[in-house]
PyMOL CGO cylinders between C-alpha atoms (Angstrom):
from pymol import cmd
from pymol.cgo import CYLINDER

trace = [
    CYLINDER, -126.78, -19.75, -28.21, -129.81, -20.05, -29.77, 0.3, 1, 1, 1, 1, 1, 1,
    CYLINDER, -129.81, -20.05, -29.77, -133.08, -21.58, -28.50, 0.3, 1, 1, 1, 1, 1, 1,
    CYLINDER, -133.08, -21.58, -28.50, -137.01, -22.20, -29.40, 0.3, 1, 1, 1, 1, 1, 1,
    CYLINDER, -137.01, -22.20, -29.40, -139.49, -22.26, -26.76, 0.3, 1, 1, 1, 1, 1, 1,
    CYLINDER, -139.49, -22.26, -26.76, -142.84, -23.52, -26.99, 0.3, 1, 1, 1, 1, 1, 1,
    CYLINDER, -142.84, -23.52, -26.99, -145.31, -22.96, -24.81, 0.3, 1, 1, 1, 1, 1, 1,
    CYLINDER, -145.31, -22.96, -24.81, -148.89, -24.11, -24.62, 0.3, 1, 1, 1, 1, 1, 1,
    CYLINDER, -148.89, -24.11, -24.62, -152.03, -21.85, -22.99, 0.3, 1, 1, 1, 1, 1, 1,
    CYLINDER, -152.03, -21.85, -22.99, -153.81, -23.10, -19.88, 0.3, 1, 1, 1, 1, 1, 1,
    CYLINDER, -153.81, -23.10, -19.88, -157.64, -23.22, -21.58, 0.3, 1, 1, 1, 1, 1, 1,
    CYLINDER, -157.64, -23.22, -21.58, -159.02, -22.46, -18.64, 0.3, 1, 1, 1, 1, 1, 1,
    CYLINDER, -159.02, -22.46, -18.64, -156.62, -18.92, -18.50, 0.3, 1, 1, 1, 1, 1, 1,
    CYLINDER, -156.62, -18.92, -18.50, -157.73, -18.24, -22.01, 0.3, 1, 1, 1, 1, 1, 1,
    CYLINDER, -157.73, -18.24, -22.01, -159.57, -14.43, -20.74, 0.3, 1, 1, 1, 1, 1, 1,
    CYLINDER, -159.57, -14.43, -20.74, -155.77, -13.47, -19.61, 0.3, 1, 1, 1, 1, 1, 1,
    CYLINDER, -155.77, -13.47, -19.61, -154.71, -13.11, -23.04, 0.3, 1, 1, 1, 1, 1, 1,
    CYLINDER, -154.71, -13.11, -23.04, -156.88, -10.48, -23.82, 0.3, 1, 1, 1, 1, 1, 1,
    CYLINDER, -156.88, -10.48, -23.82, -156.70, -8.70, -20.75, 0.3, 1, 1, 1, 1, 1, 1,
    CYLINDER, -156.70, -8.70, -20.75, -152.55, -8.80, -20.20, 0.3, 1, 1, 1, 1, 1, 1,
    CYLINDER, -152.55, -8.80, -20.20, -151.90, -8.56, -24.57, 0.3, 1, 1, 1, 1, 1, 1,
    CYLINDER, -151.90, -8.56, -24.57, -150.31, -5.06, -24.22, 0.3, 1, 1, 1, 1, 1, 1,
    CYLINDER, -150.31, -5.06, -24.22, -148.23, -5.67, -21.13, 0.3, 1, 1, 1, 1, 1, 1,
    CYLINDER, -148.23, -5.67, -21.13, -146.86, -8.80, -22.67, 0.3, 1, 1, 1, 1, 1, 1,
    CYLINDER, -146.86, -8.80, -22.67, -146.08, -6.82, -25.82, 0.3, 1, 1, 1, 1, 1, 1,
    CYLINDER, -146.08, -6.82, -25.82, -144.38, -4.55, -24.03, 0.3, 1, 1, 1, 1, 1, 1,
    CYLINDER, -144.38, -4.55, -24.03, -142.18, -6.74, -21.88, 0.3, 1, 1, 1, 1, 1, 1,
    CYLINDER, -142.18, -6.74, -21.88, -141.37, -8.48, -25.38, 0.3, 1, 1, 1, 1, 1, 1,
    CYLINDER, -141.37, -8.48, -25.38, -140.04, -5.28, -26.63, 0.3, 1, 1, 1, 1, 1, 1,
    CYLINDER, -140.04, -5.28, -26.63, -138.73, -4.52, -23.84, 0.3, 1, 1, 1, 1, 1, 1,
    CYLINDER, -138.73, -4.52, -23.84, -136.57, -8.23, -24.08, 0.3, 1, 1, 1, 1, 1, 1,
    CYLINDER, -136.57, -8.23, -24.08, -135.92, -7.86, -27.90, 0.3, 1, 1, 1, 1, 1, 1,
    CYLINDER, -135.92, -7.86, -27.90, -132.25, -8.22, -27.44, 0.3, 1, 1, 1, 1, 1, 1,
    CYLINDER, -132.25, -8.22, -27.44, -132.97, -11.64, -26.18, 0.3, 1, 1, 1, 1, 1, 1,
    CYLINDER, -132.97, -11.64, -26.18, -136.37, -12.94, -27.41, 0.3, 1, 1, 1, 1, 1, 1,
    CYLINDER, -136.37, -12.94, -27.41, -135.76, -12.00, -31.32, 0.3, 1, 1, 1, 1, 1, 1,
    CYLINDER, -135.76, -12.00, -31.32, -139.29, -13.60, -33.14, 0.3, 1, 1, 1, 1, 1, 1,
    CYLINDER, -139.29, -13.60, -33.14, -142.59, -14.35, -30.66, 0.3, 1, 1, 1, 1, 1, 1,
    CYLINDER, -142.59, -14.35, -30.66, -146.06, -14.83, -31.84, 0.3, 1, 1, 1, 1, 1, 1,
    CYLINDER, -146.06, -14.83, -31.84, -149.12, -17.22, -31.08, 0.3, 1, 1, 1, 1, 1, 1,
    CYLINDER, -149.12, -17.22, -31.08, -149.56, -20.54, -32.66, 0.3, 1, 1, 1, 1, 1, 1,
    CYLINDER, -149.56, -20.54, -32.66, -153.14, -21.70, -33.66, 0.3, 1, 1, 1, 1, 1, 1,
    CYLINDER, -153.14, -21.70, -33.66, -154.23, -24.84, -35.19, 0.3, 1, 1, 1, 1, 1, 1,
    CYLINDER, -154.23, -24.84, -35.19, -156.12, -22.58, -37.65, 0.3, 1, 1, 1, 1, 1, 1,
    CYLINDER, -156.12, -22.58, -37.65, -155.69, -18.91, -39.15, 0.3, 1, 1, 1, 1, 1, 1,
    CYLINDER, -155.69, -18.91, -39.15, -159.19, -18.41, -37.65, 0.3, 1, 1, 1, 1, 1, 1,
    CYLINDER, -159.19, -18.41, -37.65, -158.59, -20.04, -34.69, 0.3, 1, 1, 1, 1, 1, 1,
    CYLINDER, -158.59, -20.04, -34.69, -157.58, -18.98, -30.69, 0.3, 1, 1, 1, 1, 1, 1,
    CYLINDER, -157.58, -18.98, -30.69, -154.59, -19.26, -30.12, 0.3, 1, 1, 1, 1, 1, 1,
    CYLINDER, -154.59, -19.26, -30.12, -153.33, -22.23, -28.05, 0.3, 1, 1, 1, 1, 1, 1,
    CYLINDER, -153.33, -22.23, -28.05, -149.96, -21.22, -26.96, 0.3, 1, 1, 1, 1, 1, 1,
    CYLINDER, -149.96, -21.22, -26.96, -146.68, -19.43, -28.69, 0.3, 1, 1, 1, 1, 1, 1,
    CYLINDER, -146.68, -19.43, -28.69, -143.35, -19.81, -30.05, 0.3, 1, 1, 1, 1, 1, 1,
    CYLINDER, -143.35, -19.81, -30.05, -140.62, -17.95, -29.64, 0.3, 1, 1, 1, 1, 1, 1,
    CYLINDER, -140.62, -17.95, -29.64, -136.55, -17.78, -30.63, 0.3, 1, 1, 1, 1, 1, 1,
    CYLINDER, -136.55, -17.78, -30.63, -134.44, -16.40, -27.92, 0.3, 1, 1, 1, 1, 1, 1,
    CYLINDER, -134.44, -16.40, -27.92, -130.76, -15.69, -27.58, 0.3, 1, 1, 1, 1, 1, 1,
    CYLINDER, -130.76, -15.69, -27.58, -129.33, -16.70, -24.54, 0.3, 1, 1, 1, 1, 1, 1,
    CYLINDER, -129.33, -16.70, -24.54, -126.20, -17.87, -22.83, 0.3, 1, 1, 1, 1, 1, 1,
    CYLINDER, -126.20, -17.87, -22.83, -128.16, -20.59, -21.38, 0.3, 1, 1, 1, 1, 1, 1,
    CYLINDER, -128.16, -20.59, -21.38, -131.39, -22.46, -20.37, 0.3, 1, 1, 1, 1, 1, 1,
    CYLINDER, -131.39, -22.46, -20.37, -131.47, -21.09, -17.21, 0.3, 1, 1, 1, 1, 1, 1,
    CYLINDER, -131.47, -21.09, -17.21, -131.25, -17.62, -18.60, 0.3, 1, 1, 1, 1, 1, 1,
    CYLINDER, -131.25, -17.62, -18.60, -134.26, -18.55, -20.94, 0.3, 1, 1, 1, 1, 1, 1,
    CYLINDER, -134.26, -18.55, -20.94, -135.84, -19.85, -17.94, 0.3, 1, 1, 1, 1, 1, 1,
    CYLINDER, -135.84, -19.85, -17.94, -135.04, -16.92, -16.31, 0.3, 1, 1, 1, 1, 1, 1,
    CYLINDER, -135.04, -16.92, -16.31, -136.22, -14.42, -18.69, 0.3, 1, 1, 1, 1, 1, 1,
    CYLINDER, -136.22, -14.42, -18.69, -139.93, -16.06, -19.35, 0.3, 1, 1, 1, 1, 1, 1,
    CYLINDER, -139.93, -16.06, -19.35, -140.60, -15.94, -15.54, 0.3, 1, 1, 1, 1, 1, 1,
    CYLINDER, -140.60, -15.94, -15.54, -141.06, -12.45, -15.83, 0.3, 1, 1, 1, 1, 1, 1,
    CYLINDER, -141.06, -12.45, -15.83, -143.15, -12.39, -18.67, 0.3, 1, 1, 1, 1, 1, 1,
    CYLINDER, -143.15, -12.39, -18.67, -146.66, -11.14, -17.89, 0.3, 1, 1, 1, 1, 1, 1,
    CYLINDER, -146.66, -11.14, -17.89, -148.41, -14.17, -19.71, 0.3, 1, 1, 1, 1, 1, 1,
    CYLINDER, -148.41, -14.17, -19.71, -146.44, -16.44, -17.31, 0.3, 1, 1, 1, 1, 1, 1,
    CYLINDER, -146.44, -16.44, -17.31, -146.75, -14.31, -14.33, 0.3, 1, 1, 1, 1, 1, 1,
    CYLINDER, -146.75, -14.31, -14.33, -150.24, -14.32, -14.56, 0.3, 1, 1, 1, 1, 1, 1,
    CYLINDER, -150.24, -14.32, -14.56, -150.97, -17.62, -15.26, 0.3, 1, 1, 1, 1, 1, 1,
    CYLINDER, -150.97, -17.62, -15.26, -151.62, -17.97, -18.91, 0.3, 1, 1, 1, 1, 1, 1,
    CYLINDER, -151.62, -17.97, -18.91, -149.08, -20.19, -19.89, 0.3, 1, 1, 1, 1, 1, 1,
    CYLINDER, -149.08, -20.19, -19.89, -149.64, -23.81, -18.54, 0.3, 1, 1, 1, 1, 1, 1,
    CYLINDER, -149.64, -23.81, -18.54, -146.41, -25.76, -20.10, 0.3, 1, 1, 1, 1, 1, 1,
    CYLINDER, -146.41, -25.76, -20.10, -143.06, -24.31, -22.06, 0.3, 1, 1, 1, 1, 1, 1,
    CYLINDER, -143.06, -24.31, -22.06, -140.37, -26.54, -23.44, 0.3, 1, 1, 1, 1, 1, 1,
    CYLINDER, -140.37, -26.54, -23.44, -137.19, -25.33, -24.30, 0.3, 1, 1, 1, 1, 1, 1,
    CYLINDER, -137.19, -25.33, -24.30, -134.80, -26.57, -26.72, 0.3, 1, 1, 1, 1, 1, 1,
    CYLINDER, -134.80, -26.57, -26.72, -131.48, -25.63, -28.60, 0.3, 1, 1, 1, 1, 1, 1,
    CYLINDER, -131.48, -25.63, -28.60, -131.74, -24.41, -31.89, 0.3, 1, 1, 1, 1, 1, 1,
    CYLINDER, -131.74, -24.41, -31.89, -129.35, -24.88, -34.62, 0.3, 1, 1, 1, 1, 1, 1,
    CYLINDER, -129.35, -24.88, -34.62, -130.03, -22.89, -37.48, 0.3, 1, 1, 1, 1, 1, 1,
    CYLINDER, -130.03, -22.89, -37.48, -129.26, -24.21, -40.85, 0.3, 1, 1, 1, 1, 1, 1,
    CYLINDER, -129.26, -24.21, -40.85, -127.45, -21.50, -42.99, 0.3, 1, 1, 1, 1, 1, 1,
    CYLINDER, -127.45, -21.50, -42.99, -126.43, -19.68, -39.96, 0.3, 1, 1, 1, 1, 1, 1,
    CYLINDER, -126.43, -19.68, -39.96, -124.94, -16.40, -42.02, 0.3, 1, 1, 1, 1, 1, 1,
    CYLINDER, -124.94, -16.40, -42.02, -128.83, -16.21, -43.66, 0.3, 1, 1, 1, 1, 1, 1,
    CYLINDER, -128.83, -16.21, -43.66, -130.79, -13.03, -41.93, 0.3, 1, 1, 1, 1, 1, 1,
    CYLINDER, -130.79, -13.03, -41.93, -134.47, -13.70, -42.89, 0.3, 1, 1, 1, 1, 1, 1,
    CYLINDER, -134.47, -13.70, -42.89, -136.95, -10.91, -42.16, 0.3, 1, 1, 1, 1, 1, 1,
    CYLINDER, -136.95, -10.91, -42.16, -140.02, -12.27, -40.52, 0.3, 1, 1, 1, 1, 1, 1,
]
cmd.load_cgo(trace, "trace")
């Protein structure tokens, strides 16, 4: 199944970003079999970002619950809120390259 998280940053947890960036790009590589597009979301091209996006394949939500509670950004606090929801993707035999 697919799914889309969203999560949104804990402003206050905003220096954790920086300083936990290449752990949490490695634990995303690391999960690439499950969590196939991530990246920040800003209100502006400019702007700091104020939380992410991502599409994961999982069996479940608990298994996508699961799998962000390892993530470093969680782990150490970054992330204040996630939602998860199912995902069904129009045109489902269409591979787009990101």
């Amino acid at each position: 199944m697919l799914f889309v998280m969203r999560f949104t940053d804990n402003q206050q947890r905003l220096a954790t970003r920086k300083q936990f960036l290449p752990a949490h790009l490695e634990w995303l590589e690391a999960h690439n079999k499950h969590v196939l597009v991530a990246g920040s979301l800003r209100p502006e091209p400019d702007a700091a970002p104020i939380g992410a996006c991502w599409i994961v394949e999982a069996q479940n939500k608990n298994e996508v619950e699961s799998l962000l509670q390892s993530d470093p950004f969680w782990v150490q606090g970054l992330r204040q809120s996630y939602e998860i929801m199912h995902w069904s993707k129009a045109f489902p035999e269409r591979q787009v390259l990101v």
